[in-house]
KEMIKE-198423 format. One line per field, with one value per residue: residue number from 1; x, y, z of N, C-alpha, C in turn. Coordinates in pm, 1 decimal, padded with zeros to 6 digits. Example, Ala and Ser with C-alpha at 12.3 -4.5 7.8 and 13.67 -1.06 7.14 Angstrom:
<koldos>
num c(1, 2)
n.east c(01319.0, 01285.0)
n.north c(-00569.0, -00225.0)
n.up c(00780.0, 00708.0)
ca.east c(01230.0, 01367.0)
ca.north c(-00450.0, -00106.0)
ca.up c(00780.0, 00714.0)
c.east c(01320.0, 01290.0)
c.north c(-00330.0, 00003.0)
c.up c(00780.0, 00787.0)
</koldos>
This chain:
<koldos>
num c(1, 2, 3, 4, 5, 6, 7, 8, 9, 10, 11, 12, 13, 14, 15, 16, 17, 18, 19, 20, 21, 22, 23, 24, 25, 26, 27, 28, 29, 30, 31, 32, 33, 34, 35, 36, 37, 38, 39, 40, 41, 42, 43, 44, 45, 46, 47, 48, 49, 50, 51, 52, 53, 54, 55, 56, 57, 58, 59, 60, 61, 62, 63, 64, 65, 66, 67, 68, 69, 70, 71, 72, 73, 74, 75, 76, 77, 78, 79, 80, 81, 82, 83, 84, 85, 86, 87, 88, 89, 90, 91, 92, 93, 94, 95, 96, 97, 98, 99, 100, 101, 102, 103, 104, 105, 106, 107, 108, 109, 110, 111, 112, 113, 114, 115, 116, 117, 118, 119, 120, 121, 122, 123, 124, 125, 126, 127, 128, 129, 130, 131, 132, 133, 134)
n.east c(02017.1, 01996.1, 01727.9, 01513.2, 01453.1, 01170.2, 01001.7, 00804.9, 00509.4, 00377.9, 00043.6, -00126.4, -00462.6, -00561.9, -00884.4, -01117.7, -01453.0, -01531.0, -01283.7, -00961.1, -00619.3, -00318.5, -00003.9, 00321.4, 00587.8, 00970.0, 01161.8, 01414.6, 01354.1, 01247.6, 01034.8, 01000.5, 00840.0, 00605.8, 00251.6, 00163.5, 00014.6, -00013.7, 00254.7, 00499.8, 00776.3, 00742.1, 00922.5, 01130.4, 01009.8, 00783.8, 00416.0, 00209.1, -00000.7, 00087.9, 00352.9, 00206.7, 00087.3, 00353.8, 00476.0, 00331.1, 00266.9, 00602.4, 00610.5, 00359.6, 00303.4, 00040.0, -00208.8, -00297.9, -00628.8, -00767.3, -00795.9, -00801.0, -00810.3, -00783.4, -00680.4, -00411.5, -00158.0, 00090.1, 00351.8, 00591.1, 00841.7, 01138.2, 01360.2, 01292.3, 01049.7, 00744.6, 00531.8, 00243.7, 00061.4, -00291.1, -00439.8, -00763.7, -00804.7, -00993.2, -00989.4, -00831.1, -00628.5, -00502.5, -00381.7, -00270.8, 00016.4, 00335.9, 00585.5, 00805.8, 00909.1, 00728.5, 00488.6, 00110.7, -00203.1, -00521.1, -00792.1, -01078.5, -01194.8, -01317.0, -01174.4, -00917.3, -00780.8, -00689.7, -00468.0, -00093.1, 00036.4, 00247.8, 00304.4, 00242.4, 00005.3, -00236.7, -00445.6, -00516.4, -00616.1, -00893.4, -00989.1, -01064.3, -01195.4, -01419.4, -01507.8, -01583.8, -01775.4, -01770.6)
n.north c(-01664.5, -01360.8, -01176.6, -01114.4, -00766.1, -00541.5, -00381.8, -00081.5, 00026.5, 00233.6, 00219.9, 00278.3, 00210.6, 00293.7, 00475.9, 00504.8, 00487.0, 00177.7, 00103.9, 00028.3, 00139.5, 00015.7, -00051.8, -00172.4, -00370.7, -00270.4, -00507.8, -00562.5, -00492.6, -00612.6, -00892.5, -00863.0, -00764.0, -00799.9, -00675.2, -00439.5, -00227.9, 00114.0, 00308.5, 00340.3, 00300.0, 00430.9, 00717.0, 00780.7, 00940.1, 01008.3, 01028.0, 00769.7, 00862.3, 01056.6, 00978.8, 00869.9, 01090.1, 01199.2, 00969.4, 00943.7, 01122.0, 01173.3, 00894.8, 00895.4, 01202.2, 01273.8, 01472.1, 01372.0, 01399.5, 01284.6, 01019.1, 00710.0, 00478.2, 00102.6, -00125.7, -00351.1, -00550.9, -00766.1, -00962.6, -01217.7, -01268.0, -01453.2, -01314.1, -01094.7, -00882.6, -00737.1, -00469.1, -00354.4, -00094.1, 00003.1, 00204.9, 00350.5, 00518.1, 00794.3, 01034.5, 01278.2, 01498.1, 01552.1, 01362.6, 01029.3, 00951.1, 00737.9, 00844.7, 00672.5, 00556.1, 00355.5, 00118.3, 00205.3, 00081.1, 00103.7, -00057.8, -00305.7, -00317.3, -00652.2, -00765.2, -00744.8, -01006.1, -01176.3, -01066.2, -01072.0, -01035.6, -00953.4, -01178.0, -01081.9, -00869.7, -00997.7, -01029.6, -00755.4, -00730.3, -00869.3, -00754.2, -00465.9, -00628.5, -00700.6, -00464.9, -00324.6, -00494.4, -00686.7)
n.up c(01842.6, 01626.0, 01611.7, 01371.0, 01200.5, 01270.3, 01009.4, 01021.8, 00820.7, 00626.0, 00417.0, 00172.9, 00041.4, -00213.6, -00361.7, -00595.8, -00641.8, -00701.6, -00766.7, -00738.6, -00649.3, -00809.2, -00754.6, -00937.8, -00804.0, -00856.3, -01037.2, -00888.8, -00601.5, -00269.6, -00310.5, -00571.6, -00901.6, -00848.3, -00783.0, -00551.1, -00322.4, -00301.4, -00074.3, 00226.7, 00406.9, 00746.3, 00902.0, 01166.5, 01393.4, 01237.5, 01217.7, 01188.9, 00983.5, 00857.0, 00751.0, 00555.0, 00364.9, 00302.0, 00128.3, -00076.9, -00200.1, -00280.0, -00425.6, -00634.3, -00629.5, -00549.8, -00324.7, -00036.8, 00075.2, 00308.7, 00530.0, 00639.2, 00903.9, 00791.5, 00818.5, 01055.9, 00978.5, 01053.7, 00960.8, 00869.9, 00725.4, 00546.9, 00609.7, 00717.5, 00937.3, 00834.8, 00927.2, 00861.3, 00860.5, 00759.3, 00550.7, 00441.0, 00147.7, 00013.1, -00081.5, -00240.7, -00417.6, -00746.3, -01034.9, -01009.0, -01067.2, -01158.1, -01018.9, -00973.4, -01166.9, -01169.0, -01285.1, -01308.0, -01194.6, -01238.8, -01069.5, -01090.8, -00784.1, -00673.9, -00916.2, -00824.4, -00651.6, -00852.5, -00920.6, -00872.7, -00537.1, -00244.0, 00006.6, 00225.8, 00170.2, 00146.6, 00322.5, 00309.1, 00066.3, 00076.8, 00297.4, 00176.9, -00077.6, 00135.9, 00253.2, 00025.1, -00064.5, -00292.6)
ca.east c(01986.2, 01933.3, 01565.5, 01464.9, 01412.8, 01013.2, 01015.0, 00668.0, 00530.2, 00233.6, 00036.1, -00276.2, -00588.1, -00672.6, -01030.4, -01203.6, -01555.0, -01535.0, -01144.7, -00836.9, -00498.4, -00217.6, 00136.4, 00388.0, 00762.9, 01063.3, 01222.1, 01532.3, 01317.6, 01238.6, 00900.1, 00972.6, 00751.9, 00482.2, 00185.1, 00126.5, -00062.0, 00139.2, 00303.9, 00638.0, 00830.3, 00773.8, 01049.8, 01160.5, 00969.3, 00663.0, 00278.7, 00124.6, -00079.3, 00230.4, 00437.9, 00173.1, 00108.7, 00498.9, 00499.9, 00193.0, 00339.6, 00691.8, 00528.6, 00254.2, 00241.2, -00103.9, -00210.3, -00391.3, -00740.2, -00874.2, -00731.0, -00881.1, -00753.3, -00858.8, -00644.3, -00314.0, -00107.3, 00234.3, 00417.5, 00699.1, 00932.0, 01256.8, 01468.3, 01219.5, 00922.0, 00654.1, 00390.0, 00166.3, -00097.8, -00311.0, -00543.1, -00798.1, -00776.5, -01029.2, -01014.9, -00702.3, -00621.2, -00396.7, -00357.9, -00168.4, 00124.6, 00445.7, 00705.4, 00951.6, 00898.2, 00639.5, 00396.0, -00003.0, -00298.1, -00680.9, -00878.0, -01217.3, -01203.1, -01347.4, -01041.4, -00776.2, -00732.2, -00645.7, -00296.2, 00049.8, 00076.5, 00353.5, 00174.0, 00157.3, -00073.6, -00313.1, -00527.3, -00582.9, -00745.7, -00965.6, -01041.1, -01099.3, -01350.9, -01553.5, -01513.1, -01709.8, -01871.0, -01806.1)
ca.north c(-01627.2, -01253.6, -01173.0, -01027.1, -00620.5, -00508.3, -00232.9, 00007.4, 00054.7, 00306.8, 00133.7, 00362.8, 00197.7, 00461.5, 00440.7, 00592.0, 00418.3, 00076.4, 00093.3, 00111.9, 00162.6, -00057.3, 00003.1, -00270.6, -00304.8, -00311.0, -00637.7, -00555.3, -00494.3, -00762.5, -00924.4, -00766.4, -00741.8, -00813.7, -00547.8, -00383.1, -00089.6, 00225.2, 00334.5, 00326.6, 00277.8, 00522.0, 00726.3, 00820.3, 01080.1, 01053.5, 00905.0, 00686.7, 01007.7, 01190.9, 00877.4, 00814.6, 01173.5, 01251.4, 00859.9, 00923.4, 01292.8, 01118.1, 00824.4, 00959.7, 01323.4, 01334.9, 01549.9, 01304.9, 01492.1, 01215.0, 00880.8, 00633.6, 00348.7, 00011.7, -00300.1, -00315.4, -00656.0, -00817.1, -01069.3, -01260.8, -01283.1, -01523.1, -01191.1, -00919.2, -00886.0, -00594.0, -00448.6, -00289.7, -00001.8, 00032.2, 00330.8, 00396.9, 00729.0, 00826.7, 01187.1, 01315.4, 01579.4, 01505.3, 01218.9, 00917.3, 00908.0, 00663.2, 00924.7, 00609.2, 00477.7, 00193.4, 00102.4, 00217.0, 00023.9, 00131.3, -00197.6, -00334.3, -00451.7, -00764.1, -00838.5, -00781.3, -01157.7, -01189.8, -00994.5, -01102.3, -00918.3, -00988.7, -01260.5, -00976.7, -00782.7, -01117.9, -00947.4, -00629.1, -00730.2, -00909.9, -00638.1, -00424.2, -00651.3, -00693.9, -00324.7, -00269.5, -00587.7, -00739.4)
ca.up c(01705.4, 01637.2, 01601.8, 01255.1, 01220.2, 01229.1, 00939.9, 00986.6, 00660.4, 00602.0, 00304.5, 00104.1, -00045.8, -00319.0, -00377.7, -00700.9, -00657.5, -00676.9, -00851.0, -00639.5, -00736.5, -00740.7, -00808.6, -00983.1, -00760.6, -00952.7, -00984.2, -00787.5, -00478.1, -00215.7, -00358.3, -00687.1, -00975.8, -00784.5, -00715.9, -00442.9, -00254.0, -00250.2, 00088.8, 00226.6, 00560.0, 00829.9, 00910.7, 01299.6, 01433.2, 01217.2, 01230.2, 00997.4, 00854.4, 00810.0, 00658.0, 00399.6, 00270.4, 00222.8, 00045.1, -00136.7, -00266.6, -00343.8, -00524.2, -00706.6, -00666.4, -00543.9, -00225.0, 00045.5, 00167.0, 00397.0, 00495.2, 00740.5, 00973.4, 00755.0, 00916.3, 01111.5, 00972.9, 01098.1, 00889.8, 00912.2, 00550.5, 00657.9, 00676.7, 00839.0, 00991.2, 00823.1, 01044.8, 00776.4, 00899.8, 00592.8, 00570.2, 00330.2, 00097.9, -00141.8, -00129.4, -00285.0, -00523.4, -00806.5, -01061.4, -00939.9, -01186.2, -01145.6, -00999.9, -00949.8, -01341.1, -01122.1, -01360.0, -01183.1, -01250.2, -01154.3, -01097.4, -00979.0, -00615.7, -00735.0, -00975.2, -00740.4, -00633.0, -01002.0, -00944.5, -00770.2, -00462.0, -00158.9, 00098.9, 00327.4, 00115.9, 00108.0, 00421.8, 00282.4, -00044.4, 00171.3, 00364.8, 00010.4, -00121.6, 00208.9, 00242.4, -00066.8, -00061.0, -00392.8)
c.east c(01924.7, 01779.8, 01568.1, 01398.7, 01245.6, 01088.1, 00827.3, 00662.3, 00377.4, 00161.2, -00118.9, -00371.9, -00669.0, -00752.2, -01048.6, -01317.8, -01529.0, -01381.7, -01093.7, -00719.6, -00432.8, -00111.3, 00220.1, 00535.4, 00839.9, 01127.4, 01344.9, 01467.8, 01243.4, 01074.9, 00876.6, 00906.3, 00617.7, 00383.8, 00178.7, 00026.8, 00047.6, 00168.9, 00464.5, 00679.0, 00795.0, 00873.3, 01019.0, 01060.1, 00785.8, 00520.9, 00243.8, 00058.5, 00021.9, 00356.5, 00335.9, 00124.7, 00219.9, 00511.8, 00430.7, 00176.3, 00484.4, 00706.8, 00442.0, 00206.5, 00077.0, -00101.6, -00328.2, -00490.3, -00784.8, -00823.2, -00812.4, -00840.1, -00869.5, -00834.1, -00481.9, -00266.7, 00094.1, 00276.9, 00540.3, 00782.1, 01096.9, 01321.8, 01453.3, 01082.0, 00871.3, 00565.2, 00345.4, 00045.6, -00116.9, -00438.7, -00584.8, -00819.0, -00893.1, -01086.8, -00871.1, -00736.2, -00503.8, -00450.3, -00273.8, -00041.8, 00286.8, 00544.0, 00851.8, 00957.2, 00809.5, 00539.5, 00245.5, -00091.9, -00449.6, -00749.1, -00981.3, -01167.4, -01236.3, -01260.5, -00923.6, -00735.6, -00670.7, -00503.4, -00212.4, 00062.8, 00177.4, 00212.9, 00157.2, 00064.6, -00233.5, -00465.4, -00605.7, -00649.8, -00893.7, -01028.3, -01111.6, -01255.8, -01467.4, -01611.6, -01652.9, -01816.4, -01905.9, -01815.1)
c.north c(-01486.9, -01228.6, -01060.1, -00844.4, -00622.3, -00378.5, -00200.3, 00039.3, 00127.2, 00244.7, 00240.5, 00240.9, 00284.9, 00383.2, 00531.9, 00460.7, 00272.2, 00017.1, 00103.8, 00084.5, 00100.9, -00032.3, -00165.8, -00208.9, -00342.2, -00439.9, -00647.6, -00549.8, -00559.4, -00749.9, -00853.7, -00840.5, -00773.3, -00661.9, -00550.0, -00269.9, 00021.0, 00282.7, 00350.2, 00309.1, 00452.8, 00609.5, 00807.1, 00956.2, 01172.5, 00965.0, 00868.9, 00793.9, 01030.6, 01123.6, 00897.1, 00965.6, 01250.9, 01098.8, 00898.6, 01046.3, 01234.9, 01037.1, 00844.9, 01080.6, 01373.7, 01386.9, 01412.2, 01422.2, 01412.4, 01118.1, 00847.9, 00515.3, 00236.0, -00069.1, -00261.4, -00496.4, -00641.2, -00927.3, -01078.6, -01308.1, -01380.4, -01369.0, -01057.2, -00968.0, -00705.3, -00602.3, -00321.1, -00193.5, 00069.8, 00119.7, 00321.9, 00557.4, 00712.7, 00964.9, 01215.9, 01430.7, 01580.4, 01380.0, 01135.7, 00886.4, 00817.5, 00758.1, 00840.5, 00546.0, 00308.3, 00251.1, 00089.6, 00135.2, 00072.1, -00049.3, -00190.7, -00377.5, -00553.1, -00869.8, -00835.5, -00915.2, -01231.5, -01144.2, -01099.7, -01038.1, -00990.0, -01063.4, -01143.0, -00941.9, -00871.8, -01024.8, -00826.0, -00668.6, -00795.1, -00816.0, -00555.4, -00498.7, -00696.0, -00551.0, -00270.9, -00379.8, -00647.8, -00847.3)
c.up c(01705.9, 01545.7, 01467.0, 01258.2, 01166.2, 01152.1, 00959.2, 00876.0, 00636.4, 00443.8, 00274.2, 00018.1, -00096.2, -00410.5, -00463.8, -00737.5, -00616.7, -00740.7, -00744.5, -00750.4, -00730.6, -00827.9, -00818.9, -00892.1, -00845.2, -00956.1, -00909.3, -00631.4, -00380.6, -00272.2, -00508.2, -00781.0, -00940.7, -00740.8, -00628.4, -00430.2, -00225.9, -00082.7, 00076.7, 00373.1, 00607.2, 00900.2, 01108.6, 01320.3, 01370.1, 01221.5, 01073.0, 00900.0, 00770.4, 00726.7, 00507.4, 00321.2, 00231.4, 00128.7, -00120.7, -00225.7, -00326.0, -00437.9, -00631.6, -00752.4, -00643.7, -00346.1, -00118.2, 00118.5, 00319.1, 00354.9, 00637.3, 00771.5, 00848.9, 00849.2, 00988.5, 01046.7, 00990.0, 00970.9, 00878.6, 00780.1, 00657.2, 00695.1, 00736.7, 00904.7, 00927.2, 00921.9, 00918.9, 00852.1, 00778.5, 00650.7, 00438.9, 00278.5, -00020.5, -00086.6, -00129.2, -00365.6, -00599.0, -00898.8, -01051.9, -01086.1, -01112.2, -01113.9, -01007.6, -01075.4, -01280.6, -01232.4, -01268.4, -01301.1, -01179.5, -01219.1, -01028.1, -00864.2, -00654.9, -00838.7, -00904.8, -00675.0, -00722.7, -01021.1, -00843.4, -00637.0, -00345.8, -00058.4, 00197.7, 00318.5, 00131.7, 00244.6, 00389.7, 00156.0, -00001.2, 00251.1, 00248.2, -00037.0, 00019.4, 00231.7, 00167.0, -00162.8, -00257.4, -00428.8)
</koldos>
């Protein structure tokens, strides 16, 4: 039985205080309409930095100043396997606008358990509110 493809996927936790950001996927795309954390796959040849401020400029249009290792998660979907390395960002320059027509949301850390997000994601909000301890 051939073994499921790992996709690398650089993933941002944008921080304004005690808000982060979260982005809605389209419903055509696997786990769709569900929120998420913005990011994107890594492409050949580059590092997690360097994935998530060309994502994070394609997506949003904002400039990453300062990002920081949070968590590293794997997960297993029947037809892939993600390996998520999520970094936190709160120094940017720019406002986070929908470049792909995704609908953005600023929320408390503290309400994010309250959204949809892909079971992958289930780790990092977790991480998030111990982070900033709400």
């Amino acid at each position: 039985m051939p073994t499921p493809e790992t996709i690398l996927v650089a993933v941002a936790v944008i921080a304004k205080g005690t808000k982060i950001l979260i982005a809605k996927r389209a419903a055509e795309q696997h786990q769709g309409d569900k929120w998420e954390y913005p990011g994107g796959k890594v492409e050949a040849g580059e590092s997690v930095e360097q994935a998530l401020v060309r994502e994070l400029d394609e997506e949003l249009g904002i400039k990453v100043q300062s990002q920081q290792a949070l968590l590293e998660i794997s997960h297993q979907y029947p037809e892939k396997t993600v390996k998520l390395m999520v970094q936190w960002v709160d120094e940017f320059d720019g406002n986070p606008v929908g470049r792909e027509n995704q609908p953005l949301r600023w929320v408390e850390a503290q309400d994010l358990p309250s959204f949809t997000f892909p079971d992958a994601n289930g780790p990092i909000t977790e991480a998030i509110v111990a982070r900033l301890r709400c």
